[in-house]
Every structure is written in C-alpha cells, then in structure tokens.
DOBA-111669 format. One line per field, with one value per residue (C-alpha): residue number from 0; x, y, z. Coordinates in steps of 0.1 Angstrom, whole numbers, padded with zeros to 4 digits, always signed. Each point is the difference from the previous one (the first is absolute). Layout:
<atoms>
num: [NUM/...]
xx: [X/...]
yy: [Y/...]
zz: [Z/...]
</atoms>
This chain:
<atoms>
num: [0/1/2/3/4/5/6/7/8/9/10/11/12/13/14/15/16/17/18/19/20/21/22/23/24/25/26/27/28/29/30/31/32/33/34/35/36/37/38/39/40/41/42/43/44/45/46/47/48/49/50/51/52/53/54/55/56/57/58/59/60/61/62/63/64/65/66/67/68/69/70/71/72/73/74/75/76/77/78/79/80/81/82/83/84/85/86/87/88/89/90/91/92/93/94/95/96/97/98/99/100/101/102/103/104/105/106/107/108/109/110/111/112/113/114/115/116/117/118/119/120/121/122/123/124/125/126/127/128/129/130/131/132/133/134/135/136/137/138/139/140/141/142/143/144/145/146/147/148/149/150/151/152/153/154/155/156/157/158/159/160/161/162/163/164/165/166/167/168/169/170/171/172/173/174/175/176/177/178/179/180/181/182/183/184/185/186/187/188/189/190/191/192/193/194/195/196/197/198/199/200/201/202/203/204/205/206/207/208/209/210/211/212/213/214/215/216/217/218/219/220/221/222/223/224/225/226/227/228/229/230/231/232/233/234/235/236/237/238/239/240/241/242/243/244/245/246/247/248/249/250/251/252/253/254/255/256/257/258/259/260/261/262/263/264/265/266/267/268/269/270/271/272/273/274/275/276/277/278/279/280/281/282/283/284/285/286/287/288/289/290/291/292/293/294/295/296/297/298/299/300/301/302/303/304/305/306/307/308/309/310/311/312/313/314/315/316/317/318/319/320/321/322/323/324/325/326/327/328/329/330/331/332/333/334/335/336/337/338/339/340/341/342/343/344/345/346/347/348/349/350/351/352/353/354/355/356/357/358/359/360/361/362/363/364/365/366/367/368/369/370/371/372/373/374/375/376/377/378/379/380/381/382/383/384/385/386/387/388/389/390/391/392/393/394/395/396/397/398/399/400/401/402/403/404/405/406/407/408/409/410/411/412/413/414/415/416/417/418/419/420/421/422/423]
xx: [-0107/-0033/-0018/+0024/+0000/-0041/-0003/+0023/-0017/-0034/+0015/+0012/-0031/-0020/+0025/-0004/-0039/-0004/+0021/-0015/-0035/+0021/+0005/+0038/+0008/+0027/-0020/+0021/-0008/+0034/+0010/-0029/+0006/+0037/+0033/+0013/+0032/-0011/+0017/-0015/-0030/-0009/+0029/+0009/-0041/-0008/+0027/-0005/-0037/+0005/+0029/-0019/-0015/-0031/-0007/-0034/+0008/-0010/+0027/+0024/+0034/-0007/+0012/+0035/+0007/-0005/+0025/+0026/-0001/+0006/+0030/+0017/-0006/-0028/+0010/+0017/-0027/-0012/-0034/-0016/-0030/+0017/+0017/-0007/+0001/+0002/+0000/+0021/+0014/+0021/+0029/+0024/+0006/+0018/-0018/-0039/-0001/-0026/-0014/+0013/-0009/+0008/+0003/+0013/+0037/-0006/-0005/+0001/-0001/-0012/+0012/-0020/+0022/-0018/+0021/+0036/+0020/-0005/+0023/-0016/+0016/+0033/+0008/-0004/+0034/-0019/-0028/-0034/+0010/+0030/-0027/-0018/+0028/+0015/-0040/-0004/+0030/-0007/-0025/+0018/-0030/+0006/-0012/-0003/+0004/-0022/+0008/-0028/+0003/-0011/+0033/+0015/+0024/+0026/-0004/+0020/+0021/+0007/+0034/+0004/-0010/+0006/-0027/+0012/-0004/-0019/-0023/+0019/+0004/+0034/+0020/+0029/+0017/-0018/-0021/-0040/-0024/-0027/-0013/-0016/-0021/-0001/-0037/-0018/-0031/+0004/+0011/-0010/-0031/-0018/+0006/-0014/-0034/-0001/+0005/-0029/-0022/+0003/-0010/-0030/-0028/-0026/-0004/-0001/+0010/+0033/+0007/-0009/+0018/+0033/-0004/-0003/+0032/+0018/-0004/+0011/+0033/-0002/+0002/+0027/+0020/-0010/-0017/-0034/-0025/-0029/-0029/+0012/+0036/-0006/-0025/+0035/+0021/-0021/+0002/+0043/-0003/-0002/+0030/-0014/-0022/+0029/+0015/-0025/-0008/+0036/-0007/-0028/+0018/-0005/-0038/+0006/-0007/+0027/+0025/-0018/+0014/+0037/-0004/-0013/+0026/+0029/-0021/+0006/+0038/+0006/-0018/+0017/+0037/-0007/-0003/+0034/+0008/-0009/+0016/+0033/-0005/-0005/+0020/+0029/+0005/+0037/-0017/-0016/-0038/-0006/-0035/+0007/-0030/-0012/+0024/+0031/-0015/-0004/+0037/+0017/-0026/-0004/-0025/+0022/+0036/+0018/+0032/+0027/+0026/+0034/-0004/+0035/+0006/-0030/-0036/-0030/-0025/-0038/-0010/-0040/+0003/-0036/-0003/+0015/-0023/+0036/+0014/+0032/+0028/+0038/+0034/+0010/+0024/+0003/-0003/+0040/+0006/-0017/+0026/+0006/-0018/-0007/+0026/-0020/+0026/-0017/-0012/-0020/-0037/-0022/-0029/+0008/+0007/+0020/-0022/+0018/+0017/+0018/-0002/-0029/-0005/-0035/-0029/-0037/-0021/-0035/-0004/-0036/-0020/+0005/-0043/-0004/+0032/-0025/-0032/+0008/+0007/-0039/-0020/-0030/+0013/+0020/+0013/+0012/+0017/+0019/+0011/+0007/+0025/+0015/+0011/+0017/+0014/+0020/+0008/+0015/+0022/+0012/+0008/+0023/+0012/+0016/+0014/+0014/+0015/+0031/+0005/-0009/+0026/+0029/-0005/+0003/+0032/+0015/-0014/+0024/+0002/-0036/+0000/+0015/+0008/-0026/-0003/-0029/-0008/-0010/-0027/-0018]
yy: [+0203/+0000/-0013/-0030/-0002/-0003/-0026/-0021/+0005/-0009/-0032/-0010/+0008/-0018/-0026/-0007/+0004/-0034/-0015/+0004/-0009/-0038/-0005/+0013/+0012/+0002/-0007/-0022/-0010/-0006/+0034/+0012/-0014/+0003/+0016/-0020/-0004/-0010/-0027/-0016/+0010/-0006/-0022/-0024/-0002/-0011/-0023/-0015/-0005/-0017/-0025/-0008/-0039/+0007/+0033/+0014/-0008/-0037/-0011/-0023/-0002/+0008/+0038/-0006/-0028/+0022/+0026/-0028/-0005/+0032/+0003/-0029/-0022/-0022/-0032/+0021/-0012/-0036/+0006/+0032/-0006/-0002/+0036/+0028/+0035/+0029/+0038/+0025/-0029/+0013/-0029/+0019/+0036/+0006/-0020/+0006/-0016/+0017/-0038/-0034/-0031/-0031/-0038/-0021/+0010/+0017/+0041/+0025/+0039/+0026/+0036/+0023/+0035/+0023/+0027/-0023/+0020/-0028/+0017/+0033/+0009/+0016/-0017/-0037/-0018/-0027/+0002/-0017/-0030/-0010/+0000/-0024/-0024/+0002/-0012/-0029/-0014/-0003/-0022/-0028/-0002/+0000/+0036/+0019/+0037/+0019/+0035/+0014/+0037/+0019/-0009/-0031/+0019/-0010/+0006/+0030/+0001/-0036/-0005/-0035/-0021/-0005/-0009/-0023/+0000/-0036/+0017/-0015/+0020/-0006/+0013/+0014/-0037/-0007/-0023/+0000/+0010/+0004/+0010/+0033/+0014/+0032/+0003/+0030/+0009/+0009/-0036/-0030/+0021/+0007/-0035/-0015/+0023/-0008/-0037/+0007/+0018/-0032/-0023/+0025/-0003/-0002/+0014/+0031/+0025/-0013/+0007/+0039/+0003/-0020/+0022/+0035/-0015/+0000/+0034/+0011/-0018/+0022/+0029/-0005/-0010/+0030/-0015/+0006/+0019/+0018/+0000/+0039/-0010/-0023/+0029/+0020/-0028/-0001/+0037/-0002/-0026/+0029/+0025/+0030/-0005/-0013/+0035/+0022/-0017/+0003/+0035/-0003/-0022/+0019/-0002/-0038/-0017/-0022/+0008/-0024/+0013/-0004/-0036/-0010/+0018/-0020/-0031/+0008/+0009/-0032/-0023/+0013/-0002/-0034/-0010/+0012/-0017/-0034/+0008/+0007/-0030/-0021/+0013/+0021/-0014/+0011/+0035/+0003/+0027/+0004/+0017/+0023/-0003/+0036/+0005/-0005/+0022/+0030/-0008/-0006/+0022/-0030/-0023/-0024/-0011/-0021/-0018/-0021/-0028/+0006/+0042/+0014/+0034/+0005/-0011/+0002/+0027/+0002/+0029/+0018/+0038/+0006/+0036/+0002/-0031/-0020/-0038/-0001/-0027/+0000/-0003/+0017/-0001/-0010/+0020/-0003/+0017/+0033/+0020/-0011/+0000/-0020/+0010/+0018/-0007/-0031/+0001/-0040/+0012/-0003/+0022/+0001/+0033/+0010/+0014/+0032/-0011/-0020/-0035/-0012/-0010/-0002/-0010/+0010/-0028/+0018/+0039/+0001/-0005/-0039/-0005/+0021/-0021/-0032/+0011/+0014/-0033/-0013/+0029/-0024/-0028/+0001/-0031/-0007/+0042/-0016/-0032/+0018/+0032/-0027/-0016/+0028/+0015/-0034/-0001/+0035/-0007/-0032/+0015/+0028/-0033/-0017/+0038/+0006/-0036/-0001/+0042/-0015/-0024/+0022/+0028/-0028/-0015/+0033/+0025/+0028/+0002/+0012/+0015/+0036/+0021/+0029/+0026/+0007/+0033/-0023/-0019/+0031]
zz: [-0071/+0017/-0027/+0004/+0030/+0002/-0026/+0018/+0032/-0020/-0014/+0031/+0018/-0027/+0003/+0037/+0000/-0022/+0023/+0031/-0024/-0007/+0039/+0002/+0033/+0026/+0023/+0028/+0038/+0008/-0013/+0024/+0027/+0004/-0016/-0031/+0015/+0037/+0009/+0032/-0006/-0040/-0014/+0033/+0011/-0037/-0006/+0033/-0008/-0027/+0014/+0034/-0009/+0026/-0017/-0009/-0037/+0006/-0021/+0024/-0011/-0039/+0006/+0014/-0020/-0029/+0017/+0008/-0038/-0006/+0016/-0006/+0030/-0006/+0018/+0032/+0025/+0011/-0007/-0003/+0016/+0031/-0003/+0024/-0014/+0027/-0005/+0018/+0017/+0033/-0001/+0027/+0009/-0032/-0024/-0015/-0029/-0026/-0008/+0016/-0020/+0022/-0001/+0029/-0012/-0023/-0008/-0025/+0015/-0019/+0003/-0022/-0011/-0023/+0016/-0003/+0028/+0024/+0027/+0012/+0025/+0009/+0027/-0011/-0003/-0023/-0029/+0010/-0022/+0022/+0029/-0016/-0011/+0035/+0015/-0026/+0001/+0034/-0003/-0017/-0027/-0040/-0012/-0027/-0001/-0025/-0004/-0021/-0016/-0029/-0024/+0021/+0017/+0021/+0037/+0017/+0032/+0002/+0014/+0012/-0024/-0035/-0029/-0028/-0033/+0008/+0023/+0031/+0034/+0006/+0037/+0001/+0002/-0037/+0019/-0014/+0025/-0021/-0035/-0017/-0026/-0013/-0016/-0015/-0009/-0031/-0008/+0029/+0016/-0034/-0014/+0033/-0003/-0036/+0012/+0030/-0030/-0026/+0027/+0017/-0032/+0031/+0023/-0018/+0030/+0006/-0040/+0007/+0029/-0014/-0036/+0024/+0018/-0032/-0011/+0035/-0005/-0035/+0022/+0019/-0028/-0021/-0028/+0012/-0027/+0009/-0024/-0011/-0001/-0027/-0018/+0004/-0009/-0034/-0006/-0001/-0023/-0022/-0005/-0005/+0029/+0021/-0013/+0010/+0035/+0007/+0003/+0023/+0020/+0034/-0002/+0001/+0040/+0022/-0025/-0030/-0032/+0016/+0011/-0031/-0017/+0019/-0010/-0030/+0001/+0023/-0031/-0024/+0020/+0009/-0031/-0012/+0027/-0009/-0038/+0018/+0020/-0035/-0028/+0021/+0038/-0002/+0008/+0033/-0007/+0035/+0008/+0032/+0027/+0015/+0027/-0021/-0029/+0027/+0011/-0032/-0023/-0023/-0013/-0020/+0002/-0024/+0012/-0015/+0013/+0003/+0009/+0000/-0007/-0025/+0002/-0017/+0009/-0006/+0011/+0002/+0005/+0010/+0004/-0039/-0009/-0015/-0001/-0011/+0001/+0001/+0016/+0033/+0018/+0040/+0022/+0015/-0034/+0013/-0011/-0035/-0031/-0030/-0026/-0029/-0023/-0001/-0032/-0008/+0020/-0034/+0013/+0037/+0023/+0021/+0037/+0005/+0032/-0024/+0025/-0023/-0038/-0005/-0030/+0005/-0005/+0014/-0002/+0016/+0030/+0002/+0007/-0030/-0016/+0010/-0010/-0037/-0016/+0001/+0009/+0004/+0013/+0034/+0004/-0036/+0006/+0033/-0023/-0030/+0020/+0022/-0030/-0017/+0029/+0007/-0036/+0003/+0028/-0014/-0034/+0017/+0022/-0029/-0006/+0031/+0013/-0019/+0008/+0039/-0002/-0016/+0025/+0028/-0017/-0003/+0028/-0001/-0040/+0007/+0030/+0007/+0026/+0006/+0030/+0022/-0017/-0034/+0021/+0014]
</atoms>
C-alpha cells in the first residue's frame, strides 16, 4: 500500500509542478480580499460596480444594458442613460434595498440572498420581501422586484402577497401591484459577465477582474476546481486508483474525495433521470436533495400514478451496498403480509418481513457500480452504468406492472393477516 500510495503522490506532485510551470493558479483577489459567499461586501459591491452608468469602468450605460438583457427586460426603462443606480439605498425604516435602479417612474430593486432565509428573526410577523412590497407600492412607481440567489429561489416569509406564475405581484384582492423576477447566478449573473467579457476586448483589466468574478460565482455554487482538484479529478478517472484512494480517503482536506464522490453519484442519477423523463414518464425517478436523504435514508425514489394499496419501491441499502426494486405494500397494511402462496414472481423475493417482493438490480458500492464500466474513461463509465441501471429497472417494470395491477384489483387475495411477533 505504501508503494501505491507514493507513486500516486509522485504523479500528482509531478502533475501539479508542470502546471504551476504553464501559469495555472488559483490565484484570486476577490477570494483575498473577502469571503466567497459575502454578500454586501463581494457579490452586491461588484454587481453594483458594474451597473452604476458614472462608474470608474468608463463604460456609460453598456454594462446594465447588457444585464437588462439578461434577464429578460431590455426595453423596461425610457432611456438608460438617464438611470440612477444606488447601493444600500435606505428607502424607509423597513426597506434598504441591496441595489435601486431608477427612472422617473420607473424601478427595479434588487435583493441579493446567498444565504435565502430572508426572515431572521423570531420575532418578525413578516419576511423582508413583504417590507419591501409594502414601501414600493407606496410610491405609486412601476417596479420590478429581482430576487437574486444561488438557484433562483423563491423568497421565504412572504405572507401578503402572492407571486404569479406571470411574474405579477398580486394583493390579496388579485389586483397587480407590481412584477418579479427570480434570477440566479448560475443562470442570469454568469450570462451578463459573459455578456460584459465579449464586449470588454480593451481595456484589458476589466476582462481579469470580470473572468476572477466568474470563478467566484463557481464557488458558491460548488463547481469551482482548484488547479489540484483537477490533478485529483484526473487520477479517479482511473478505477483502480479511485479504488485505492478510497481507502485513503481520510488523509484527503475539506472533505474532497466525498464531494467529488457525490458529483459523481448526482451525474450519474441525473441522468436516469432524464431517461425516465424520455422513454418512461408514467414513473416518477425522483433524486432526493441532502436533507430528505438524512430523513428518509434514501437517495432515489421511484413513484407511480394511481398508488393504491401497492407501489413500486426502489430501494438503495447502503451499508449492504444493494439496489433492488419491487412491490410493497402501504404502510396502513402494517399488520399484513404479502401472501407467499403467490407463486407468478419469476426471480423476485420475498424481504423477510414479508411486506416487500423485491429484485436486486446492483449488488455493489453504487461509485464502484459507476466507475467499473470504463475504467479509463469517467464520463463514458457515468453514461454507460446510467444506461443499464435504467434498462434494469424498466425490464423488471414490464415484469412487475401487470403483478402491480392484479394485487391492486384484488388486495385481500394477496394480502394476509400477520401478528406483531412476525415483524420483529
């Protein structure tokens, strides 16, 4: 193992070194200067910068024109050289709006949540949003309402307003106060810098600082890679050093070799995903996020229409490293069982409370399930499992429907009584 474990170490020292030789670096001034995920202080300064039409970029109007495009409202104001843009602007006692773009009129407000719990505290009977509503329509003036987060998120705690599916602020009469945008950064903020960068050839500054910028928004969504991630990222690509740095894996810093991991996983679900969502949409693959797979100890469900007293279970045991898929039974039927005499399973089993009629589809460790199918090649491995995992599940589909629908036609020729002793 140590003689593994050094030549790895050598390649990816050897690795890194010609690198750094090329110019790679992580080398970043807003990283320096402030935390990636500072809002005020990094994200709402630099977007405001940029936005301002008397800024020190000497640009005019050509940078918030660009982010008007971006999201969707190009023609909103009169004339853009006439816009104000103000930062932190104090409006009342219960509204500071991050940014304030005005025109006569007209506004757009711009409340900028990395963190999305907008309401903090305890004791307020309304979210931060409804503040801001309450203050703008106030002022009798045509707004817009951006709310700007990592994902486009909707805001929290609002109470008194609704939010359309035409981005209209309606009251609680239906009447339209106003309108809204949800934005994101990983969608409107990174097209509007790639917009800035394609229109920035000179002067060249503004093209480093709008690049850094970029990659900061990388890092708050989680994608960022450093120059010796990507020396790592090489190193999975093949299994049997993905094998053997799985058992190193608590040398590794921050926690690396398990992000990447979930990177992986979540690729590789998301494209079964998409299959489902093509060939099968009569079967819901939902893909659980992190709090519901602590909750429900799941990463994947599968669901079908029409649930009655059977439904189709995918389940992923991962302390015994096994997918398997079947019938169960709901859970008002705690105290009966599927009748064994049953006799038309083909290769299913019965779980040994008896509630669940089950195929394996994966008997390993689903990364190692991943990786095996292109032990050179990790992107064609993800394409290549995700492919025959779906293919697995809808072959024992076509199995199980017409046993689904008979057990849901006749629930007590297949259900029988049990006691609680048979389910310890």
């Amino acid at each position: 193992m140590k003689g593994k474990f050094e030549k790895i170490k050598n390649q990816l020292k050897t690795n890194f070194a010609n690198s750094v030789k090329m110019g790679k670096n992580d080398y970043n001034l807003f990283s320096i200067l402030r935390k990636d995920n500072e809002e005020a202080g990094l994200h709402s300064a630099f977007i405001f910068s940029l936005l301002d039409t008397d800024g020190e970029h000497y640009q005019s109007d050509l940078f918030l024109k660009l982010f008007l495009c971006a999201i969707g409202y190009d023609n909103f104001f009169d004339d853009t050289k006439n816009v104000i843009v103000k930062k932190e602007y104090v409006a009342s006692d219960d509204a500071r709006y991050d940014i304030f773009i005005e025109e006569n009129k007209k506004c757009i407000v711009l409340e900028n949540k990395i963190d999305t719990s907008d309401n903090k505290g305890d004791d307020e009977k309304s979210g931060q949003i409804d503040k801001y509503i309450d203050n703008l329509s106030k002022d009798k003036k045509e707004f817009l309402l951006l709310y700007l987060t990592p994902n486009a998120n909707k805001p929290k705690n609002t109470t008194k307003y609704d939010f359309s599916n035409d981005n209209k602020i309606l009251d609680k009469n239906k009447n339209e106060i106003g309108k809204y945008g949800l934005i994101s950064y990983d969608k409107e903020i990174k097209n509007w810098i790639e917009l800035c960068l394609a229109k920035v050839n000179n002067p060249e500054n503004l093209a480093i600082y709008l690049k850094a910028y970029l990659e900061v928004i990388d890092k708050i969504l989680g994608r960022y890679r450093s120059v010796m991630a990507m020396k790592i990222d090489n190193l999975l690509v093949n299994y049997e050093n993905y094998k053997f740095l799985s058992e190193m894996e608590k040398y590794f810093k921050n926690g690396y070799f398990e992000k990447r991991k979930k990177e992986i996983l979540n690729k590789f679900l998301e494209k079964i995903k998409e299959k489902f969502e093509i060939y099968n949409p009569n079967l819901k693959f939902k893909i659980l996020n992190e709090k519901e797979r602590k909750e429900e100890e799941y990463l994947f469900k599968i669901t079908n229409d029409n649930i009655e007293n059977f439904f189709l279970q995918l389940d992923y045991q991962a302390q015994r490293n096994s997918v398997s898929f079947g019938i169960a039974t709901k859970e008002k039927f705690e105290k009966q069982n599927i009748n064994k005499d049953f006799k038309d399973l083909n290769s299913f089993k019965f779980y040994k409370d008896e509630t669940y009629i089950y195929k394996e589809i994966c008997n390993k460790n689903l990364i190692e399930y991943i990786l095996e199918f292109d032990k050179n090649n990790l992107e064609n491995s993800i394409n290549l499992a995700s492919e025959k995992f779906y293919n697995e599940i809808d072959n024992n589909f076509e199995i199980l429907e017409p046993i689904l629908e008979e057990f849901n036609n006749n629930p007590n020729r297949y259900l029988i009584e049990t006691t609680q002793k048979d389910h310890k």
